[in-house]
N, C-alpha and C positions, 0 to 999 in steps of 0.2 A: 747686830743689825741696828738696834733701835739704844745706840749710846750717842755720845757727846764726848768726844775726847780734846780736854782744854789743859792746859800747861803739862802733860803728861800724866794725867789722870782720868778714868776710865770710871763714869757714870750712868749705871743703868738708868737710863729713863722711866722703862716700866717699874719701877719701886718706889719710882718719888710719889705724893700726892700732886693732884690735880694743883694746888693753889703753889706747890712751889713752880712746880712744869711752867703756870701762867708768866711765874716772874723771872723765872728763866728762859722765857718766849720774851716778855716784857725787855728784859738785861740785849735779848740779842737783836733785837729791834732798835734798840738807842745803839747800840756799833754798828747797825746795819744803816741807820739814817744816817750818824758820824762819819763813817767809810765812805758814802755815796756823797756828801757832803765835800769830802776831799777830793774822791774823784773828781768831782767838777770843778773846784780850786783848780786843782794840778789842768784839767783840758782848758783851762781858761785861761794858764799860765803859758799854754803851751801855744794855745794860738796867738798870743799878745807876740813871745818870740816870732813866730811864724810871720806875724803883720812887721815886726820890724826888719825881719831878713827881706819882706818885700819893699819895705822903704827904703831900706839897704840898693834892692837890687834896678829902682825902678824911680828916685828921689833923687838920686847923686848923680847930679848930668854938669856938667860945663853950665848947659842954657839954663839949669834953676837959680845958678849963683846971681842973678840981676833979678828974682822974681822974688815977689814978698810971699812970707809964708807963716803957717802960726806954729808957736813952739808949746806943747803943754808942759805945764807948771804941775798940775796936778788931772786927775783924771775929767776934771768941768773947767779947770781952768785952762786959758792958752793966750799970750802974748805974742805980737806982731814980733816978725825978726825975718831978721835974712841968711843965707848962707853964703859963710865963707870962704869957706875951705870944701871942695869936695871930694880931698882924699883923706879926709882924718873927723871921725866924730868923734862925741861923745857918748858912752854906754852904761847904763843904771846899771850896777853891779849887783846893786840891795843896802838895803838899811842907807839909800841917802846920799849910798859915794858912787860918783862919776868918774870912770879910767877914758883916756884920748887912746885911742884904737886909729889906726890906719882900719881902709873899711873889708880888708881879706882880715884883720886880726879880727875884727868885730862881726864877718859873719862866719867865720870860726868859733865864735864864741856863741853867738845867738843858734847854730845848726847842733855844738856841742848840748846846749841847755833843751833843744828842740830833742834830740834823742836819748839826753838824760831824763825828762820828763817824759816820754816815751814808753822807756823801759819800767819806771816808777809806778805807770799807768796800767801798766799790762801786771807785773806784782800786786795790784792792789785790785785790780781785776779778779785775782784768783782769791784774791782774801775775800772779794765780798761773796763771789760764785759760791767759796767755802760758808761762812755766814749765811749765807739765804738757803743753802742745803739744810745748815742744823735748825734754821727756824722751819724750813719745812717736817724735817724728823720729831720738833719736839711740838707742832700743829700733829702730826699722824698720832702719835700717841697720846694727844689729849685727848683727840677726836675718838681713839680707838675705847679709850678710858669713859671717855660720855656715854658712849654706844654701849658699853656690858656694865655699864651703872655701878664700877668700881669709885667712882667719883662722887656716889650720893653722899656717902657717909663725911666726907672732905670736905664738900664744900659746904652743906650743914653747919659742919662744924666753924668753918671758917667765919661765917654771916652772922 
């Protein structure tokens, strides 16, 4: 009940002292800020797709091609420009390089990346639900360790 099982090894919690328990509360708190940290990369990444499948789907008309519009450069920057063509963009792939998509290859690509990131999200979901379990298991046992004053002698010693 009260173990930790990490790369296939089985650590009774109740044996350890108080000061190690902290730093291995400590250790699963820094992957649990880390992991939460991505999640929100990966949902940030996913709505960025999502916002482009709707400029995809609501942007590419006949009547935009004579309207001025701004193009970003970067995430604050944006230059004037117009549209040319409105059966073929262009699509940030990563790291810098642009492919010319006809706009069914491009939102083929942008709903692919929408439910790869998707999927990515919901695995990492269960990694952190897992993480926040063991930092509650190795919180009950310190807490249980405070309570019958098996931890006086420990953390004395530690200070």
């Amino acid at each position: 009940m009260a173990s930790k099982q990490g790369q296939g090894n089985q650590i009774d919690l109740t044996q350890l002292p108080i000061p190690q328990l902290n730093e291995l509360k400590s250790q699963l708190d820094r992957e649990l800020t880390h992991l939460s940290t991505s999640f929100t990369s990966l949902r940030t990444a996913q709505s960025k797709f999502r916002d482009c499948l709707l400029s995809l789907q609501t942007g590419l008309t006949t009547s935009t091609l004579s309207k001025p519009l701004l193009v970003p450069l970067t995430s604050s920057l944006y230059v004037p420009g117009k549209l040319t063509d409105a059966t073929h963009v262009l699509i940030d792939v990563g790291t810098g390089y642009y492919v010319e998509k006809d706009v069914k290859g491009a939102d083929d690509f942008y709903n692919r990346k929408v439910k790869d990131l998707g999927d990515s999200l919901k695995e990492l979901e269960q990694v952190i639900n897992g993480k926040a379990q063991n930092v509650r298991v190795v919180e009950e046992v310190i807490r249980v360790k405070v309570l019958s004053g098996q931890g006086e002698g420990a953390e004395k010693g530690a200070g």
